[in-house]
RORO-49813 format. One line per field, with one value per atom (N, C-alpha, C): residue in three letters; atom name; z negated, x, y negated. Coordinates in pm, whole numbers, plus 50000, padded with zeros to 5 digits. Each point is the difference from the previous one (the first is absolute). Layout:
residues N
residuo	(ALA ...)
atomo	(CA ...)
w	(Z ...)
u	(X ...)
v	(Y ...)
***
This chain:
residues 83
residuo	(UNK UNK UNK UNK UNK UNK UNK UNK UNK UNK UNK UNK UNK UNK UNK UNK UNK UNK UNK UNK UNK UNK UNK UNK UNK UNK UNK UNK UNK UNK UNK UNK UNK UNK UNK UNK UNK UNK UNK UNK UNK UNK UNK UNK UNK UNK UNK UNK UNK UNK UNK UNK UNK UNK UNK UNK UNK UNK UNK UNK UNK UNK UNK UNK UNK UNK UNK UNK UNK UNK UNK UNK UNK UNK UNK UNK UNK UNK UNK UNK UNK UNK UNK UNK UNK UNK UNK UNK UNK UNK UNK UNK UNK UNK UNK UNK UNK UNK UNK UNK UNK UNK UNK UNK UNK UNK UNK UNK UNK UNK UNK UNK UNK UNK UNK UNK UNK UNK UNK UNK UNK UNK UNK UNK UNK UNK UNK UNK UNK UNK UNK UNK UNK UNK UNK UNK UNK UNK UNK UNK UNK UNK UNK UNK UNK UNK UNK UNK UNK UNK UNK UNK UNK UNK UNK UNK UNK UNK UNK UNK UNK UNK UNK UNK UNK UNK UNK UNK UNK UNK UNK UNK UNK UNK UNK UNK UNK UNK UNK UNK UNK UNK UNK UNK UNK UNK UNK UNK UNK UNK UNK UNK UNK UNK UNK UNK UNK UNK UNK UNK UNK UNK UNK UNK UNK UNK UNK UNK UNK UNK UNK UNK UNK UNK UNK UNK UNK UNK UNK UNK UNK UNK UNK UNK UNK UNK UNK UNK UNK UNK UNK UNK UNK UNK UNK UNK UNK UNK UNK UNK UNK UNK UNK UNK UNK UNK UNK UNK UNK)
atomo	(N CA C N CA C N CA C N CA C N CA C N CA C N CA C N CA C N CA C N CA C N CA C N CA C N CA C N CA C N CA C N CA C N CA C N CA C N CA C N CA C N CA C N CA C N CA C N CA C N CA C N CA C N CA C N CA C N CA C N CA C N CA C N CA C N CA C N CA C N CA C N CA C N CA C N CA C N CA C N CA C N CA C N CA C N CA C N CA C N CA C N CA C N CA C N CA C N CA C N CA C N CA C N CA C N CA C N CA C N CA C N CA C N CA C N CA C N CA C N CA C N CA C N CA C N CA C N CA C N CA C N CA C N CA C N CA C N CA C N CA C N CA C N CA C N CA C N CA C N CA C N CA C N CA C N CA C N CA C N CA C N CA C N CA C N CA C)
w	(28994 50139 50006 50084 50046 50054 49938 50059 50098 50064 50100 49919 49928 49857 49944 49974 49923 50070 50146 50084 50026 50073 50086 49867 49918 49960 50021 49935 50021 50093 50036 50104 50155 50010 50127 50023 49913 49961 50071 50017 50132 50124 50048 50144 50058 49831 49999 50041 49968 49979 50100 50138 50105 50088 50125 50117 50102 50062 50105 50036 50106 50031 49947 49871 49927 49952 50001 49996 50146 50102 50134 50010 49954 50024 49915 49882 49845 50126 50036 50074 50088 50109 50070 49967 49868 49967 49947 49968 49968 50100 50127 50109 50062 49969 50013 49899 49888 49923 50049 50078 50052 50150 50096 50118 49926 49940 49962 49991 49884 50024 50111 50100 50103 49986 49943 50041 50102 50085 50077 49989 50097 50008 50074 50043 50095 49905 50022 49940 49983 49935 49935 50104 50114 50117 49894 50075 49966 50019 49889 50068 50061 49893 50071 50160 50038 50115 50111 50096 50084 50149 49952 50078 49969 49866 49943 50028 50049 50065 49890 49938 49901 50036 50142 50053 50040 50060 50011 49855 49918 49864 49966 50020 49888 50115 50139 50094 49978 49965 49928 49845 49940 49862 49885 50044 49870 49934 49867 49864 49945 50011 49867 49894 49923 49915 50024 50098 49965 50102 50090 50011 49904 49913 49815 49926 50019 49921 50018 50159 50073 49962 50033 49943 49893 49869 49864 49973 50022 49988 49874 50032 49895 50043 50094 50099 49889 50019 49907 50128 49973 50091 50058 49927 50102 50101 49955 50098 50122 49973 50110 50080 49940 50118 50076 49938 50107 50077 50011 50084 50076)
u	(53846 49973 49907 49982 49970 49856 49895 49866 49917 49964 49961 49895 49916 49936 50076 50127 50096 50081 50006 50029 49878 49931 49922 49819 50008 49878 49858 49952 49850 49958 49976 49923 50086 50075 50081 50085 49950 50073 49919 49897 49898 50049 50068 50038 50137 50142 50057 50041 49902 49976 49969 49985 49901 50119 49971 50102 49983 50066 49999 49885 49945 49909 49871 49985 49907 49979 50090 50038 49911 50050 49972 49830 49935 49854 49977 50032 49938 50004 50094 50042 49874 49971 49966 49813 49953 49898 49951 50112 50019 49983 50028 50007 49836 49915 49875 49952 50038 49902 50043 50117 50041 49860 50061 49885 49858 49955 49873 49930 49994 49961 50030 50089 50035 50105 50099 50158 50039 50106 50048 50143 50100 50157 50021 49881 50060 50043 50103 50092 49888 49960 49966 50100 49902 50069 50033 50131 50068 49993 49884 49901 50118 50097 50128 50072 49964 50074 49924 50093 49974 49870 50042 49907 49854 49973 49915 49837 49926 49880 49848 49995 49885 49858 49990 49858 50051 50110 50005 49988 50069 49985 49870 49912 49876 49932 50016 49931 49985 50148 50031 49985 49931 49951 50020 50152 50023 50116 49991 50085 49959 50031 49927 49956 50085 49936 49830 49994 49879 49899 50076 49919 49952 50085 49967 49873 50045 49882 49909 49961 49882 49913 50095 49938 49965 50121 49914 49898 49973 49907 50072 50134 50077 50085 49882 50032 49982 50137 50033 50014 50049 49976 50126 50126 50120 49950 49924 50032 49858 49907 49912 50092 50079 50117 50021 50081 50083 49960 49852 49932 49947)
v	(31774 49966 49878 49908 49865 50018 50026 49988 49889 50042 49830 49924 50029 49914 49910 50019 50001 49823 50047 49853 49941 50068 49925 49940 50077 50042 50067 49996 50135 49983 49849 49959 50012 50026 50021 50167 50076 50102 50091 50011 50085 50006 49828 49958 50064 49991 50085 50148 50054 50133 50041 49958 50046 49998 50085 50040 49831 49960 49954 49997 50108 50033 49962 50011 50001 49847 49917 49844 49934 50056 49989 49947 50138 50039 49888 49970 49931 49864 49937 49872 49970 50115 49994 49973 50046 49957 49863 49931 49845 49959 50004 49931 50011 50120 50003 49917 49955 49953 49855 49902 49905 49962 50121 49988 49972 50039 50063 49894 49845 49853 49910 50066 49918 49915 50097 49979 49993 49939 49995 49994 50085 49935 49902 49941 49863 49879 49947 49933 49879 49890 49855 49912 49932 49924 49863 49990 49850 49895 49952 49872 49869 50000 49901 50025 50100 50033 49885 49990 49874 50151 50103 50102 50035 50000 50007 49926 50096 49944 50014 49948 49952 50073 50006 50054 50083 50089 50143 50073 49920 50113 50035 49869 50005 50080 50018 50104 50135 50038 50115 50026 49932 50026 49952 49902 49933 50083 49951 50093 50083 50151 50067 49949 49964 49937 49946 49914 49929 50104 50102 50137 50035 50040 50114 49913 49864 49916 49988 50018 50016 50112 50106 50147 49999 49968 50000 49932 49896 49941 49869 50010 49890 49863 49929 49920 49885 49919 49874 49913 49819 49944 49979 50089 50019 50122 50078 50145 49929 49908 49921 49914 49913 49934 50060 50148 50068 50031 50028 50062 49946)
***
């Protein structure tokens, strides 16, 4: 018989093994550890777009990114531009 070790390996063979359900919950704690530094699903506005307003973005906060950099304290002089 075909063990999931066997395809997938050791390291994916836990993820295997688990119900749906149990996939679900695991998922759903990634997405806390996403929010948690100040993730966002708001999409990266399209600086090319002829709509695109330069001072509404930076009103509203900018890029994560140079959010995250702020927070860490791993502010380079691209993540100071952006900001």
């Amino acid at each position: 018989m075909i063990q999931a070790e066997d395809i997938v390996g050791d390291e994916w063979e836990e993820w295997y093994r688990m119900t749906p359900q149990e996939r679900f919950r695991e998922s759903e704690k990634l997405w806390e550890t996403f929010f948690a530094p100040g993730g966002s699903l708001e999409p990266e506005p399209d600086t090319q777009s002829p709509f695109f307003d330069a001072e509404e973005w930076r009103a509203n906060g900018g890029s994560w990114a140079a959010r995250r950099a702020y927070y860490t304290g791993r502010l380079n002089s691209a993540a100071i531009w952006i900001c």
